[in-house]
C-alpha positions in Angstrom: 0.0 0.0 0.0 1.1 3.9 -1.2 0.3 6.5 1.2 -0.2 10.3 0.0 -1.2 12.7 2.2 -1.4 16.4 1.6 -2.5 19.6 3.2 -5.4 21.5 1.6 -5.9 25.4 1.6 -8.5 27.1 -0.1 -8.3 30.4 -1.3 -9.3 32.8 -4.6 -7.3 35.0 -6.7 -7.5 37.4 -9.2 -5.4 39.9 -11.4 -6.9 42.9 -12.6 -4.9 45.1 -15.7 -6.5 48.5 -13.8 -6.5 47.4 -10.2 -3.7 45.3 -9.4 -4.3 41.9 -7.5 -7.0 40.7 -5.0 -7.0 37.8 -2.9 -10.1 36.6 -1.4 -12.1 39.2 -3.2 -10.0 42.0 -0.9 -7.8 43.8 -2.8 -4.0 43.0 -1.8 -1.2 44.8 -2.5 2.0 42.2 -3.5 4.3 43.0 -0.9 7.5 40.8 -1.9 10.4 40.2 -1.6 13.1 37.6 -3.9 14.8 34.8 -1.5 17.8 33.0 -2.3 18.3 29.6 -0.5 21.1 29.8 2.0 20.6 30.7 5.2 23.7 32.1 6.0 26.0 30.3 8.3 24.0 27.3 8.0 24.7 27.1 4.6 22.7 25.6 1.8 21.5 22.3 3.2 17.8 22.9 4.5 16.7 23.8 8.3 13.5 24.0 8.6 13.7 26.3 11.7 15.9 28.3 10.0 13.9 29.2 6.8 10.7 29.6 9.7 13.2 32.5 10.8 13.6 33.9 8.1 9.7 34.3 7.5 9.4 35.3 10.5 11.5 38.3 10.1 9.7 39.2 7.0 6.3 38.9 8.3 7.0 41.4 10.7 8.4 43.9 8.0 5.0 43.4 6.5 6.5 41.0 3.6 3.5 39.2 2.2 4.8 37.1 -0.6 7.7 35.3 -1.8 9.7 34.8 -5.3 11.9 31.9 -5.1 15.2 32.7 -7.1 16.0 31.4 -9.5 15.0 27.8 -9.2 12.5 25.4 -8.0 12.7 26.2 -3.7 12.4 23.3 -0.9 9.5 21.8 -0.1 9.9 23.0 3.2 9.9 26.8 1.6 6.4 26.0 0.8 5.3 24.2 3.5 6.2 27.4 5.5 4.3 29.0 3.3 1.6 27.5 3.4 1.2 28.1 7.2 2.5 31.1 7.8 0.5 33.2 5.3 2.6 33.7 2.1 1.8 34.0 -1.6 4.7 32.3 -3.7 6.0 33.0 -6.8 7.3 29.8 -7.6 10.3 29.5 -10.8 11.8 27.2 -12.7 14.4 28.2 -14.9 17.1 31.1 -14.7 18.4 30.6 -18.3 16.8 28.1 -21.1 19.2 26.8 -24.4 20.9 30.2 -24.3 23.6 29.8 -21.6 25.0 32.8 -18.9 27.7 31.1 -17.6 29.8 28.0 -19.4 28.6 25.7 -16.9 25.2 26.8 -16.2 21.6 25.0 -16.7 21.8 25.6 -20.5 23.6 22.2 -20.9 21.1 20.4 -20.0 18.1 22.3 -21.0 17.3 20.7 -24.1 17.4 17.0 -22.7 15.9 17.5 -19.6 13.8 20.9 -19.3 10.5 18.5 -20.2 11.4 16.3 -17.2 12.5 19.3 -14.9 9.4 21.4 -15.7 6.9 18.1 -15.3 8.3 17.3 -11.9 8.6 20.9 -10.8 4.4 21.6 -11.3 3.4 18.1 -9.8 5.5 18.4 -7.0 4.4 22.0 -5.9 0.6 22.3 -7.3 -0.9 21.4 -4.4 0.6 24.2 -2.0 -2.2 26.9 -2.0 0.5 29.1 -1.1 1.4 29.1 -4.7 -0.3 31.6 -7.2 1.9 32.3 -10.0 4.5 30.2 -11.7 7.6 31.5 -13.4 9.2 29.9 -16.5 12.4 31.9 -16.6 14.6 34.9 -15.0 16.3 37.1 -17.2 16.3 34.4 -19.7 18.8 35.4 -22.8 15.9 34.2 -25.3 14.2 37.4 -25.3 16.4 38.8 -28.3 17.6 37.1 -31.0 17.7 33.3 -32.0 17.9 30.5 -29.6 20.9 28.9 -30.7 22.8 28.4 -27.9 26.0 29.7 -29.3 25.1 32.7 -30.9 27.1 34.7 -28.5 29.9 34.5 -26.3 29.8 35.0 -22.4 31.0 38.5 -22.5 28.5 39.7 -25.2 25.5 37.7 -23.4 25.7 39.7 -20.5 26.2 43.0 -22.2 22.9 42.1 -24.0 21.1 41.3 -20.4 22.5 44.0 -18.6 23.1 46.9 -21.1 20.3 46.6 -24.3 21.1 45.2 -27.9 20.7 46.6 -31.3 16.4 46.5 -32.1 17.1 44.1 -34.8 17.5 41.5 -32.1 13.9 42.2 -30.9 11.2 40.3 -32.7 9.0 41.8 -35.6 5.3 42.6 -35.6 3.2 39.5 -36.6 6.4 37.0 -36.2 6.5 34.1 -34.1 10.3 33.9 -33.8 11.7 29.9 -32.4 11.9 32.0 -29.1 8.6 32.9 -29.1 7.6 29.6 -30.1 9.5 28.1 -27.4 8.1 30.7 -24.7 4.5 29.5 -25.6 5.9 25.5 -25.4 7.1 26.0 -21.9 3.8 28.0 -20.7 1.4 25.3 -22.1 3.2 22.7 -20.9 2.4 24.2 -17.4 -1.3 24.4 -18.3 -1.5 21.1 -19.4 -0.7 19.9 -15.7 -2.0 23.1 -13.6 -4.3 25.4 -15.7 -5.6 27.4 -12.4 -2.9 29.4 -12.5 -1.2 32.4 -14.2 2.2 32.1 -15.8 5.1 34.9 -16.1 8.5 35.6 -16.4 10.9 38.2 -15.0 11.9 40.1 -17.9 14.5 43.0 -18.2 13.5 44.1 -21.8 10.6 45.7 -21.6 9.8 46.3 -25.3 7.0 44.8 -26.6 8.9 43.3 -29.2 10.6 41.2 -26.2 10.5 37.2 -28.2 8.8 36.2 -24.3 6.1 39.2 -24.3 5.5 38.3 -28.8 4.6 35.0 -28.1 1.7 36.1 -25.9 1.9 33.0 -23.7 2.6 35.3 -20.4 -0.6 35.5 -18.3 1.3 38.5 -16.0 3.7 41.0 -17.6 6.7 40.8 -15.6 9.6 43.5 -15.7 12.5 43.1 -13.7 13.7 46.7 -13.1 12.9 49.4 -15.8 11.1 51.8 -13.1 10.8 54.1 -16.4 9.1 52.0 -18.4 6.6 50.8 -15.9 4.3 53.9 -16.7 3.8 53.0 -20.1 2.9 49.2 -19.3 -1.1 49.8 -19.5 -0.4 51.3 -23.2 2.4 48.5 -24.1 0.2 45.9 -23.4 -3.6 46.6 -23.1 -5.9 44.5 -21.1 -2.2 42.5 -19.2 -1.9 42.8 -15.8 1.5 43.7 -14.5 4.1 42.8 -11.6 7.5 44.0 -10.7 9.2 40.4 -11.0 12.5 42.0 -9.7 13.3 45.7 -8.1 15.7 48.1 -6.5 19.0 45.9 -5.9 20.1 48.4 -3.8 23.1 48.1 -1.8 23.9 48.4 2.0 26.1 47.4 4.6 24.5 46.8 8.1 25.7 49.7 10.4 28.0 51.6 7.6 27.1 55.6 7.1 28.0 57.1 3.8 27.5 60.5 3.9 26.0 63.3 2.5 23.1 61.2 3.1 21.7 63.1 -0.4 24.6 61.8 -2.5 23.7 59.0 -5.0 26.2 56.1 -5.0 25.4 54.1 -8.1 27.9 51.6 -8.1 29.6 50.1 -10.4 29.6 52.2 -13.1 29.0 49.3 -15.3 29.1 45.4 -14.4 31.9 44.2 -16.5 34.4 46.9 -15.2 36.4 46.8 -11.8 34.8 48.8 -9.1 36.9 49.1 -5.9 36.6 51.4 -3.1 38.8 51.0 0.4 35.7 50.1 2.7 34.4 47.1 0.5 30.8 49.0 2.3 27.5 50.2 0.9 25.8 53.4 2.4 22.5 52.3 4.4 21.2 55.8 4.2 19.0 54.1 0.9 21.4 56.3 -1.1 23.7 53.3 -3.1 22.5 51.3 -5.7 23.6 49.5 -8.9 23.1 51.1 -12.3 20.1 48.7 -13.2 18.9 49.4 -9.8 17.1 52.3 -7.9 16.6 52.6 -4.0 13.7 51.2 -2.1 11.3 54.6 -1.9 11.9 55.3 -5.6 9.9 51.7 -6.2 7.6 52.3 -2.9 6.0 55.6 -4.3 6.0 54.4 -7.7 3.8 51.6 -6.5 1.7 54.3 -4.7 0.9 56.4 -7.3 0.0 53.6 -10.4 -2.5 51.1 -8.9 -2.2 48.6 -12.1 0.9 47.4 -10.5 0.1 44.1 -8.3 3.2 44.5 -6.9 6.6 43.7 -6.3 9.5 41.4 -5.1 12.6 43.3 -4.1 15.8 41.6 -4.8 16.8 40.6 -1.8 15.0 40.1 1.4 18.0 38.9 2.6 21.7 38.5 1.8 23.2 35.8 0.5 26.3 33.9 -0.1 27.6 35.1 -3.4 27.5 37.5 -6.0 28.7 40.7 -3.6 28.0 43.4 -6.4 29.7 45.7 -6.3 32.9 44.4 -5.2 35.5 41.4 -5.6 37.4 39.4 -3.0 38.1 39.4 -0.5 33.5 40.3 -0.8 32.1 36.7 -0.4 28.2 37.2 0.5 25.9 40.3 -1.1 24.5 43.8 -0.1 21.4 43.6 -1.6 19.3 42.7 1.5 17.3 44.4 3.6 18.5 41.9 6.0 21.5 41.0 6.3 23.8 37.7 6.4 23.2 36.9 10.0 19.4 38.0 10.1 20.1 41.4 12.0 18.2 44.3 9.9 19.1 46.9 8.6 17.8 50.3 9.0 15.8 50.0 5.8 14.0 47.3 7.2 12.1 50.0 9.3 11.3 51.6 6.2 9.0 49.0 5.2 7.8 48.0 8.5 6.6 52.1 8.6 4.4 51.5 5.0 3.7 47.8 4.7 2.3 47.1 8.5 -0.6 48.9 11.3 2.0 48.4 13.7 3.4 51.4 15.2 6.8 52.6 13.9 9.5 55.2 14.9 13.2 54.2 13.6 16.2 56.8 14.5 19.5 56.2 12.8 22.3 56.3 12.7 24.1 55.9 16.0 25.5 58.5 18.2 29.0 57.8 18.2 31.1 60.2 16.1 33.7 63.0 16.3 32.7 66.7 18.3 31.7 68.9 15.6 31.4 66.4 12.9 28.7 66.8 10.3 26.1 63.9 10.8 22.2 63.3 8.8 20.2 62.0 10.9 16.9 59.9 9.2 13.8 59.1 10.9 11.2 56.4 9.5 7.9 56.4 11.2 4.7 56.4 10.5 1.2 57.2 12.8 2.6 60.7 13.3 2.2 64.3 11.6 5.1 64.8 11.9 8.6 64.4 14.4 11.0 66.8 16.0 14.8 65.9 16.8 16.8 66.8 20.3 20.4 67.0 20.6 20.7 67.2 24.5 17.4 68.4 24.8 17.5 71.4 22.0 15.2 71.0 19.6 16.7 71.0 15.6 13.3 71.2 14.7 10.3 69.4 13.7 10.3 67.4 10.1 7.8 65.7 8.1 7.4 63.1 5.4 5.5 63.5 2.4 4.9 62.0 -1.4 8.4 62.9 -2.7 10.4 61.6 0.8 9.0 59.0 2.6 11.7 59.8 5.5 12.4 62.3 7.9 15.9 63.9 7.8 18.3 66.7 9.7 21.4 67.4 9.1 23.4 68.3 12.5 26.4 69.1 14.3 27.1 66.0 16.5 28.4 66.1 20.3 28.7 63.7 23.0 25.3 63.0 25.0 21.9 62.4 23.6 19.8 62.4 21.2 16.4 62.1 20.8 13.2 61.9 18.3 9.6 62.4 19.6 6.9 61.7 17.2 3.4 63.6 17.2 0.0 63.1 16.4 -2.3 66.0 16.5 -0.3 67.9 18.7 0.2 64.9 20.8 3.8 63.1 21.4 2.5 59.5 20.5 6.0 57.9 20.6 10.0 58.3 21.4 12.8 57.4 20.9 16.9 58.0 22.1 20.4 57.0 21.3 22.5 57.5 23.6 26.8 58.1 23.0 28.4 54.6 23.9 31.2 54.5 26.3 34.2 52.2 25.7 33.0 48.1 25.3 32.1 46.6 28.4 30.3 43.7 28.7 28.3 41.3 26.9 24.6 41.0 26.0 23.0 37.7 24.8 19.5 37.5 23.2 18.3 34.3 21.9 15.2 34.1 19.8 14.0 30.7 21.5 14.9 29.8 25.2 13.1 26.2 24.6 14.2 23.9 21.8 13.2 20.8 21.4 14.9 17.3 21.7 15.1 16.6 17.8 18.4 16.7 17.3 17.5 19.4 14.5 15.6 22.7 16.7 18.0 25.5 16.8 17.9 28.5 18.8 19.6 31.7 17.2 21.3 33.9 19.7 22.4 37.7 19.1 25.7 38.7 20.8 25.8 42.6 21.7 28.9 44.4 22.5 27.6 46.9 25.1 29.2 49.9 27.4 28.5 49.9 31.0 24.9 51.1 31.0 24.1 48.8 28.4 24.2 50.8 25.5 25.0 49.2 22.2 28.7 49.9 21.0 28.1 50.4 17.2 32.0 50.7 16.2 33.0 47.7 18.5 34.7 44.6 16.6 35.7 42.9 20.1 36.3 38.8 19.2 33.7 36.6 21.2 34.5 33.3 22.1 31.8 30.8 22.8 31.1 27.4 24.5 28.1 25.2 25.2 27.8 23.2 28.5 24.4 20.6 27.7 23.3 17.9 24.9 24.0 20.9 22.2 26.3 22.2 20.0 27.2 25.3 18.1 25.9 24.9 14.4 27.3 28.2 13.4 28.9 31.6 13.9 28.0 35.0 11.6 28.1 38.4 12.2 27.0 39.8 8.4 29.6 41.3 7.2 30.3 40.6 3.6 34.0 40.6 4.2 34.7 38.2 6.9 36.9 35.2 5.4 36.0 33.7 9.2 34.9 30.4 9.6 31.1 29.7 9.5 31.6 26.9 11.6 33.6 27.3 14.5 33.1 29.0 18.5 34.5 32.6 17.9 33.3 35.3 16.1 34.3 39.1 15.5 31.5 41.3 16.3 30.7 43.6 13.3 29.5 47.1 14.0 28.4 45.7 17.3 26.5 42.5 17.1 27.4 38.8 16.0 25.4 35.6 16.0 25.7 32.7 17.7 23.4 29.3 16.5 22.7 26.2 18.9 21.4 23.3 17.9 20.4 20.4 20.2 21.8 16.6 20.6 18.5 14.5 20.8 18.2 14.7 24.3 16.5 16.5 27.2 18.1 18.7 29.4 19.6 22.4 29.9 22.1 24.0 27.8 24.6 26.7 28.8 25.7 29.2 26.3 28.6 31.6 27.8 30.2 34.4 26.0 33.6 35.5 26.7 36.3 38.1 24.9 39.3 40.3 26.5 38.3 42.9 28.8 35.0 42.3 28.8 32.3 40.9 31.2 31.2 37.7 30.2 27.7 37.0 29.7 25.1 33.5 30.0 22.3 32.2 28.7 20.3 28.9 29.7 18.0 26.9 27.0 16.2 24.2 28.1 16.2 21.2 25.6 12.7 19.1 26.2 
């Protein structure tokens, strides 16, 4: 006897070319955000717990849907999903005959894309979590011919990151061997799941794109191209649209570039060296690649034209690989609005202020500079008219956000002490907030997310390590190296603190804080009990923590 059981959620969808997307016959804006499939210091194997955490985060951001990049995801993705309240784009392919790198999917894609593509729908169909499917990313097919080696390496990506000549776009009336092969693909996911619509995240948004000529896309996906967007409803009458891929802006958790109103758009182009001595990105939502734009140009766009469904922003969190802008000694990305280790960054807030009912007031940066230095100081908040800024209890006066700026911003003298942002509603101070100037490092603060695993051998419990000053307040400079040992049926699984630069071991009991914080993950042995974490570096008080294992 075979035994098949599967979860069952029922829900209704719809997209609308003039309105956007509803879901449950409630109109829902697509809150996204693209995912790759590491999770950091665990590496690429799955966790379930770790993934859960990951959600988890973005829920509270107000993240409402997923785009799984640039491959079919773990079951456990959707299983997640599934529970926790997610809408998943779910996608097969990130190139089809024509190949990006030599030893990428395209060798195989002729042989086995039928088999790939049957196994992917069949498997995943069932999770009501899932409402779109994508049959390619950025796939070279939408200009020119398919053969496979029509162009080298170095002219492919020119093509995909910097336009093509228009005779490589496809002719009115024609039904190019790209086209043709667009419409195989998406009928061959009808034929097993016809309940759902079918794109692809596309960075040509011509018309004459050979995917968007072959008419076989339910949903008009552009990756990028905030420019073009306006124009979709003209460009393609009666299609309903989505932002398959935005921003890739770039930031480095806890790193201040400023003037805070200077554009970084780095590199200038991808194929040329970039360096700059930091090896940091600006989280002031002022650096981006030049594909790219920053998080509140895509937020207001999305306000003002309500044909767009939505959007997934690229990334939700950082990844190992690809660390545009830079080279080594760069390992892991800047695109996330959280970073490596889970800790967010100050963008984060950002979202949580527009995407969520949940009372917001972010301050940033920190108060640790030189006397008389130039600092911009950015508020996000929401629930408020409007919110005032104290340096040692003088007011630099009251800002507000509006339409064009969806943050709050001065621009201030700094010295030692406090200061402070009170936000008002009516008249009314609603909420505050103050940073204090951190003494010299201290002591030791430990924060885990779970104090009670249980006796799997798999639950983890992830555990933030804070470098602190004597009163507790965070020391955002301080790099101090903790060491780390477990006393109980556990071990440590891994070590982070997500920086893109650290060539430290993922696996190991010591870590370097970085701008402060670093991460410490304990997994359990199988067995009941308590665990002891302690925390120890030079000069500074040590700190425990007890989880019970049950």
């Amino acid at each position: 006897m075979d035994t098949y059981t599967t979860p069952v959620g029922i829900r209704t969808f719809q997209f609308d070319a003039r309105q956007g997307f509803s879901l449950n016959g409630e109109h829902l804006q697509i809150r996204g955000v693209c995912l790759h499939h590491d999770q950091g210091c665990l590496g690429a194997a799955i966790h379930t717990r770790a993934i859960e955490r990951q959600l988890e985060i973005l829920k509270e951001m107000g993240c409402n849907a997923i785009r799984c990049s640039h491959n079919p995801p773990s079951p456990e993705l959707l299983d997640l999903c599934d529970q926790m309240g997610f809408i998943v784009m779910d996608e097969a392919f990130d190139m089809w005959r024509k190949k990006k790198t030599a030893h990428d999917y395209a060798r195989y894609f002729p042989e086995w894309h039928e088999r790939d593509l049957h196994d992917f729908v069949l498997r995943d169909r069932n999770h009501p979590s899932i409402f779109m499917w994508s049959i390619g990313n950025e796939v070279l097919e939408q200009w020119g011919d398919a053969k496979a080696d029509t162009l080298s390496l170095e002219e492919a990506n020119l093509i995909l990151n910097f336009g093509h000549d228009a005779d490589q776009l496809s002719k009115e009336g024609e039904m190019s061997v790209n086209s043709l092969l667009t419409k195989k693909l998406a009928d061959f996911v009808r034929g097993l799941d016809p309940t759902r619509p079918i794109t692809a995240g596309c960075n040509e948004p011509n018309p004459a794109n050979h995917l968007f000529r072959s008419g076989a896309l339910d949903i008009i996906g552009y990756n990028y191209h905030n420019p073009d967007i306006p124009a979709v409803p003209n460009n393609f009458p009666g299609k309903p649209f989505i932002i398959t891929e935005s921003n890739s802006a770039l930031m480095t958790r806890g790193y201040y570039r400023m003037p805070s109103d200077h554009m970084f758009i780095w590199p200038d182009r991808w194929d040329k060296p970039f360096s700059d001595s930091t090896f940091s990105c600006s989280s002031y939502d002022n650096c981006h690649v030049p594909w790219g734009n920053t998080h509140e140009e895509t937020l207001k766009l999305m306000r003002k034209y309500p044909f767009i469904s939505g959007q997934f922003i690229w990334t939700g969190f950082d990844y190992i690989g690809e660390p545009t802008p830079f080279g080594w000694p760069a390992r892991s990305s800047y695109f996330g609005i959280v970073d490596l280790a889970g800790f967010p960054k100050d963008v984060y807030y950002l979202y949580q202020s527009e995407w969520t009912d949940q009372p917001v007031l972010h301050l940033f940066p920190h108060w640790n500079w030189t006397p008389g230095e130039t600092i911009d100081m950015w508020c996000y908040y929401n629930q408020a008219d409007e919110v005032e800024l104290f340096i040692n209890g003088k007011s630099q006066g009251a800002k507000r956000k509006d339409d064009e700026k969806l943050h709050a911003s001065w621009r201030v003298a700094f010295e030692s002490g406090t200061v402070k942002v009170i936000a008002r509603k009516d008249g009314k101070a609603v909420r505050e907030q103050e940073i204090r100037t951190a003494g010299e490092p201290a002591q030791i603060r430990l924060t885990a997310d779970r104090d009670t695993l249980e006796s799997d051998g798999k639950d983890i419990s992830f555990v933030t390590v804070e470098i602190v000053d004597k009163d507790g307040n965070l020391c955002p400079n301080a790099d101090n190296l903790v060491h780390f040992d477990v006393d109980g049926m556990a071990f440590i699984a891994g070590v982070d603190n997500g920086s893109p630069i650290s060539l430290e071991r993922f696996k190991d009991n010591k870590r370097k804080a970085f701008y402060g914080k670093c991460l410490v993950v304990v997994q359990n042995e199988g067995k009941p009990g308590t665990v002891k974490l302690r925390a120890t570096s030079a000069n500074l008080k040590d700190a425990e923590i007890n989880i019970a294992i049950k």
